[in-house]
C-alpha positions as CSV (number, residue, x, y, z in Angstrom):
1,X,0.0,0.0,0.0
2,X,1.3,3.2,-1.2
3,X,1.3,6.2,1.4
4,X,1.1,9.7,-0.2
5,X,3.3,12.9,1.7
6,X,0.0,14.6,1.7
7,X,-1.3,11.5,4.3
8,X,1.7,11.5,5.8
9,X,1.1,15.3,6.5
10,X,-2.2,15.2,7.5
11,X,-1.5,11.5,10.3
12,X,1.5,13.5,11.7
13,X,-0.1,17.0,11.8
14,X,-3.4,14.7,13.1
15,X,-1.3,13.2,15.8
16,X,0.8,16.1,16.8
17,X,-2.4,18.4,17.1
18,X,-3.9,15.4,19.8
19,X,-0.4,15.4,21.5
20,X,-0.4,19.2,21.8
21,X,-4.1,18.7,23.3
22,X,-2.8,16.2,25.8
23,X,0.0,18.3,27.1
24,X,-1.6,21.2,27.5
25,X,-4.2,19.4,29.8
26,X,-1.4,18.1,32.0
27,X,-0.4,21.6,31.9
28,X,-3.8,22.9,32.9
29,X,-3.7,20.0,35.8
30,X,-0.5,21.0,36.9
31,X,-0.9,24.7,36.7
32,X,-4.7,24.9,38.9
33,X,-4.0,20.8,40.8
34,X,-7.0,19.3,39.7
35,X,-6.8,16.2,38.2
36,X,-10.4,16.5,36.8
37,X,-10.7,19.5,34.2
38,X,-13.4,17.9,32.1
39,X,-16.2,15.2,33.8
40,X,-14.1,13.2,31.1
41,X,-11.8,12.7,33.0
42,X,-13.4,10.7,35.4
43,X,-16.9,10.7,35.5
44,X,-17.6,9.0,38.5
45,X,-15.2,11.4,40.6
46,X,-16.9,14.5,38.8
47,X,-20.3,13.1,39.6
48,X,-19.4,12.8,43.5
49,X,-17.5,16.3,43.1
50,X,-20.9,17.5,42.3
51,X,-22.8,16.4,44.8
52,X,-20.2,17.1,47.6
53,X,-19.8,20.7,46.2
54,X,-23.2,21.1,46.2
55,X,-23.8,19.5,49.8
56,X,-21.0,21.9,50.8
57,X,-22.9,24.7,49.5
58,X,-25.9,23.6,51.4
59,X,-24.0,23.4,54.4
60,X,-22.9,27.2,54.1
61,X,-25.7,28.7,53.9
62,X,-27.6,26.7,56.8
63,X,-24.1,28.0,58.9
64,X,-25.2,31.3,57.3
65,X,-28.5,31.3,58.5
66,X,-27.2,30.1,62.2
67,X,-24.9,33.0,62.4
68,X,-27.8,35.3,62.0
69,X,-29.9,33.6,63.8
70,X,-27.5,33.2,66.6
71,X,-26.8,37.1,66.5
72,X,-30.7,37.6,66.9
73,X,-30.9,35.3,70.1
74,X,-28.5,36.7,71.8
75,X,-29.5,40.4,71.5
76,X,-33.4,39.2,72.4
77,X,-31.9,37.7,75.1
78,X,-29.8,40.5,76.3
79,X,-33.0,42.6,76.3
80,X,-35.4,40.5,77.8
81,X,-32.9,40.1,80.8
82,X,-32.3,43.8,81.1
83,X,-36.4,43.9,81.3
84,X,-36.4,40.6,83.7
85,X,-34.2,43.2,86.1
86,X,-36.7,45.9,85.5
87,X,-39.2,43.8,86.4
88,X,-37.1,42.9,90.1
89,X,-36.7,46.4,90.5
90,X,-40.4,47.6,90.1
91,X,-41.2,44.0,92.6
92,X,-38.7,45.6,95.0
93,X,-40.3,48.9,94.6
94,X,-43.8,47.7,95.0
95,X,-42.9,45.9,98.5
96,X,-41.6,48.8,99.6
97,X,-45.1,50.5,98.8
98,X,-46.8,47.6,100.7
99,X,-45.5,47.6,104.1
100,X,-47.6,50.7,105.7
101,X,-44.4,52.7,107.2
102,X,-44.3,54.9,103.8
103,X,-45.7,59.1,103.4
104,X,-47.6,60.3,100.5
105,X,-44.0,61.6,99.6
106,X,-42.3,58.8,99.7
107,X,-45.2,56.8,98.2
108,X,-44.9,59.3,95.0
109,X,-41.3,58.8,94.9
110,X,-41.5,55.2,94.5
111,X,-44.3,55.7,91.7
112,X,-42.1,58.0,89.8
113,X,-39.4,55.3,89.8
114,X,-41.8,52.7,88.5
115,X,-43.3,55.0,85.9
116,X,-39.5,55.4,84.8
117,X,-39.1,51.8,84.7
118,X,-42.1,50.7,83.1
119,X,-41.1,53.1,80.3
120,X,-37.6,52.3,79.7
121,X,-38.9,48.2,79.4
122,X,-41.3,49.8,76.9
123,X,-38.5,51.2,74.9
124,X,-36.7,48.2,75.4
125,X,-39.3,45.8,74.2
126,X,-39.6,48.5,71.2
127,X,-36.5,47.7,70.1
128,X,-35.7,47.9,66.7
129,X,-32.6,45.5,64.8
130,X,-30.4,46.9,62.1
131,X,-32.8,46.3,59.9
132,X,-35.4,48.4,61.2
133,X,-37.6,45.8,62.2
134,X,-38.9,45.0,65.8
135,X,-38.2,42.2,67.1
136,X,-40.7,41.3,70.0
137,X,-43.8,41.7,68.0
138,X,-43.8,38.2,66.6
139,X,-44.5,38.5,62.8
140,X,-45.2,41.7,62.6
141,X,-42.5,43.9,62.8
142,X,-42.9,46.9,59.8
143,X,-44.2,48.5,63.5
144,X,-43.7,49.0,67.5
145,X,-45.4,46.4,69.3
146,X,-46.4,48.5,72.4
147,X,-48.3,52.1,71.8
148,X,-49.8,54.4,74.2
149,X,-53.4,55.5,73.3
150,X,-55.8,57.9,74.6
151,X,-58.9,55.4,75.3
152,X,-60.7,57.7,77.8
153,X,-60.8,60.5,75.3
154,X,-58.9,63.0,77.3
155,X,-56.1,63.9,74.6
156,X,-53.6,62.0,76.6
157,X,-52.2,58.9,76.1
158,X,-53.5,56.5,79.2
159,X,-53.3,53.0,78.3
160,X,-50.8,50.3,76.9
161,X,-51.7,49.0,73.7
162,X,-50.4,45.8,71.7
163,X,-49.7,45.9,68.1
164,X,-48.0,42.5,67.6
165,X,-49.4,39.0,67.6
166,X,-47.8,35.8,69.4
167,X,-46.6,34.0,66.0
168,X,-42.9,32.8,65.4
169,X,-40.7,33.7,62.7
170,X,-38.5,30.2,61.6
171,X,-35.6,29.7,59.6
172,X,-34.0,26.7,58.2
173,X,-30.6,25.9,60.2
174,X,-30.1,22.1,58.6
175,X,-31.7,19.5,56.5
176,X,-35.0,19.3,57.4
177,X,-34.7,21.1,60.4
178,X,-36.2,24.5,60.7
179,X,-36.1,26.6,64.4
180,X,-38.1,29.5,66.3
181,X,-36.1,32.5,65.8
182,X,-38.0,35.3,68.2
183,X,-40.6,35.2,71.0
184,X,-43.2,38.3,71.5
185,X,-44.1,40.7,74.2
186,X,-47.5,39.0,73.7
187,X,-46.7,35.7,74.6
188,X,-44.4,37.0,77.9
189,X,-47.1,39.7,79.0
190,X,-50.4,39.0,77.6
191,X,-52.2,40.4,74.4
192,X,-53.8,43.0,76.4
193,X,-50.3,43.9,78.5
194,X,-52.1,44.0,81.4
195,X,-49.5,43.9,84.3
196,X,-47.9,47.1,82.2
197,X,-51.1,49.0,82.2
198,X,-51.5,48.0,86.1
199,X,-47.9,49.1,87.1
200,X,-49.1,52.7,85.2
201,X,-52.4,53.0,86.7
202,X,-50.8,52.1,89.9
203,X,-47.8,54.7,89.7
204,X,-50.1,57.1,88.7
205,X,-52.3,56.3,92.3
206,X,-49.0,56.6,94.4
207,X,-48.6,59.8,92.9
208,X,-51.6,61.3,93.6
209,X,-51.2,64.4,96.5
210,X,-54.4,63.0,97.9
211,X,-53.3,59.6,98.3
212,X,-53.7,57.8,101.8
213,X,-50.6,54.9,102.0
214,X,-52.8,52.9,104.3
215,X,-56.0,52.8,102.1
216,X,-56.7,49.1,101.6
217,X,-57.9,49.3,98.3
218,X,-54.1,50.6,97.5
219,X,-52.7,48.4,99.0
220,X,-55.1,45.6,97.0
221,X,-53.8,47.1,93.8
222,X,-50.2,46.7,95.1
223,X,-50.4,43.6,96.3
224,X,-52.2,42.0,93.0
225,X,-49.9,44.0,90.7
226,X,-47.2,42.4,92.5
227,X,-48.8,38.4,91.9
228,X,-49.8,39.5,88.3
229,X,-45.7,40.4,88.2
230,X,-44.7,37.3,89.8
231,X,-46.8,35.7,86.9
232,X,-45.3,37.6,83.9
233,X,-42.0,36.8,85.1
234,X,-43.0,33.4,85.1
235,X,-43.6,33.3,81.5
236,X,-40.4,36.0,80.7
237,X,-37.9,33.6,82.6
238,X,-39.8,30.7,80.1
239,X,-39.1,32.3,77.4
240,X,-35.5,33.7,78.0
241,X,-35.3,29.8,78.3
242,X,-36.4,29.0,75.2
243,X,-33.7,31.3,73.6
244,X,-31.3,29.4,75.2
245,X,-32.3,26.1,74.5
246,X,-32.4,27.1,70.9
247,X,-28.9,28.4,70.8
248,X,-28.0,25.5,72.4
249,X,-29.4,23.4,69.1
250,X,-28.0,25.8,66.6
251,X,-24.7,25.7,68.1
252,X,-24.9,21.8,67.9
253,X,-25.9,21.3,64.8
254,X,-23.5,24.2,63.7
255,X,-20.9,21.4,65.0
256,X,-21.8,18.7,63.6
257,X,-22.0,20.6,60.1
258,X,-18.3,21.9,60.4
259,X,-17.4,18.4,60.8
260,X,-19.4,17.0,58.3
261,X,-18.0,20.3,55.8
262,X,-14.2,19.1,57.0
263,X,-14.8,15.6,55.5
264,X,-16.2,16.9,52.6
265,X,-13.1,18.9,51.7
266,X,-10.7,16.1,52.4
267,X,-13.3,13.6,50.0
268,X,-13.3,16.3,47.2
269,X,-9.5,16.7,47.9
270,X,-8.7,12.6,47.6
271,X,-11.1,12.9,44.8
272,X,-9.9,15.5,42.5
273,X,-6.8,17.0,43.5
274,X,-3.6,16.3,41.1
275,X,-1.1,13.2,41.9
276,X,1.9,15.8,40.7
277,X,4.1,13.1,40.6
278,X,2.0,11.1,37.6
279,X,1.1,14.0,36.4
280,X,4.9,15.1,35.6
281,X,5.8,11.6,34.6
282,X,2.5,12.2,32.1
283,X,4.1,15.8,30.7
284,X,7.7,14.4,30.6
285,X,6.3,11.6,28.1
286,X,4.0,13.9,26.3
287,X,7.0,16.2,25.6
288,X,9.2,13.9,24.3
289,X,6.6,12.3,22.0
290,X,6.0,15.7,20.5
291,X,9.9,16.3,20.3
292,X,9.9,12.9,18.1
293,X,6.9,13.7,16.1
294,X,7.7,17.3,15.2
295,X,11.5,15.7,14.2
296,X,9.7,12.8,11.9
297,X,7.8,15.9,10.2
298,X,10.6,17.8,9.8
299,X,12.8,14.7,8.1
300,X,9.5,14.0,5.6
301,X,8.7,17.4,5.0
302,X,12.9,17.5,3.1
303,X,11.2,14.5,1.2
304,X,10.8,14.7,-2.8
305,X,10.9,13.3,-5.8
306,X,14.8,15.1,-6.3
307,X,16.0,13.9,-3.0
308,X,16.5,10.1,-3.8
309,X,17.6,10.6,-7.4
């Protein structure tokens, strides 16, 4: 069988063109290495990649959503005990009231400081995130979720009013797994924020000029304002709880999700990374192959009809 020069051109430019693709694939392996460029390469290994990269990236974002959520616990449960201490303070206050030995001065004094307090847990339980949303209002927080209203028609604001509603907010922090990320001034003091309303009423009656510090029916309102406290800090101590059982959960699962995220990484590693030493073994061969090749072209290419007369 006869072989033209023009075949012989075309196999070893054919051959040297594949070579030249081989080695600059090693290359491309050596320079970023990965062993797997192409799911060519190994399809099984690029299939697992996949899924491990894409588990990994499933992982981030539930760490994501931890970190947040983490953030937020911690500042609601800052707050709530800062207002837990208000609440001591005002239970102090109110004893005080109760025991008989105090003057209509004295008596005023002591409503003025619970008037004080009762506002700053207002403005506490007002509080707004970086966002701008409030945080103690359950879902609803575009607004505060304690006003003051006028409801006797005097002009002035007189009673307590709650704008929120006692739903949770939930965001996913693993596979499957989704957590409460707020509780509500509703759910630790009642819908109709009662034992607020009570501790203004009563600092209000303390205050009066007129007030006698013996009457029993002040000391009635003292006393049940203190059990209806005793109560809300009942449910205020339950729900600081709750906080903390849920960062407690987060922080486990957050765990458990590095470690799974630190095996991932070493699979994708044993999976993909380059073995350098193949690899150059691979290049070495590659480059002398094209050393040959481009030598045989260059020895047929002086090849004519003149040459061998």
């Amino acid at each position: 069988m006869r072989v033209s020069t023009q075949q012989s051109y075309v196999t070893m430019t054919n051959s040297f063109n594949e070579m030249s693709g081989q080695f600059q694939h090693v290359l491309t392996q050596m320079a970023t290495g990965n062993r797997i460029l192409l799911p060519s390469d190994d399809p099984i290994a690029a299939t697992r990649i996949t899924q491990l990269n894409r588990q990994q990236a499933s992982i981030s974002q539930y760490q994501n959503n931890i970190e947040a959520v983490s953030a937020s616990l911690s500042q609601q449960e800052s707050i709530l005990d800062g207002v837990n201490n208000d609440l001591g303070a005002i239970r102090d206050d109110l004893l005080t009231a109760a025991n008989g030995t105090n003057s209509a001065e004295s008596l005023a004094s002591i409503g003025q400081d619970i008037q004080s307090i009762t506002d700053a847990m207002v403005n506490a339980l007002n509080y707004q995130d970086g966002d701008g949303h409030y945080i103690f209002g359950g879902t609803i927080n575009d607004k505060p979720p304690i006003v003051e209203q006028d409801t006797d028609g005097d002009g002035s604001p007189d009673t307590y009013v709650y704008q929120g509603n006692t739903e949770h907010r939930s965001a996913t922090v693993s596979n499957g797994v989704e957590v409460d990320t707020n509780v509500s001034v509703g759910e630790i003091f009642g819908p109709n924020l009662s034992l607020l309303n009570d501790m203004n009423d009563l600092s209000k009656e303390m205050q009066d000029p007129n007030v006698d510090p013996n009457d029993p029916q002040l000391q009635s309102d003292i006393q049940s304002t203190i059990d209806e406290l005793d109560q809300v800090s009942t449910s205020l101590n339950s729900a600081i709880g709750s906080l903390g059982e849920t960062q407690n959960t987060i922080s486990m699962l957050n765990d458990a999700q590095t470690t799974v995220s630190t095996t991932n990484d070493a699979l994708i590693g044993q999976l993909g990374d380059l073995d350098y030493g193949s690899a150059s073994i691979t290049f070495a061969g590659l480059e002398m192959a094209m050393e040959a090749t481009m030598k045989t072209y260059s020895k047929v290419s002086e090849l004519n009809l003149f040459s061998v007369l």
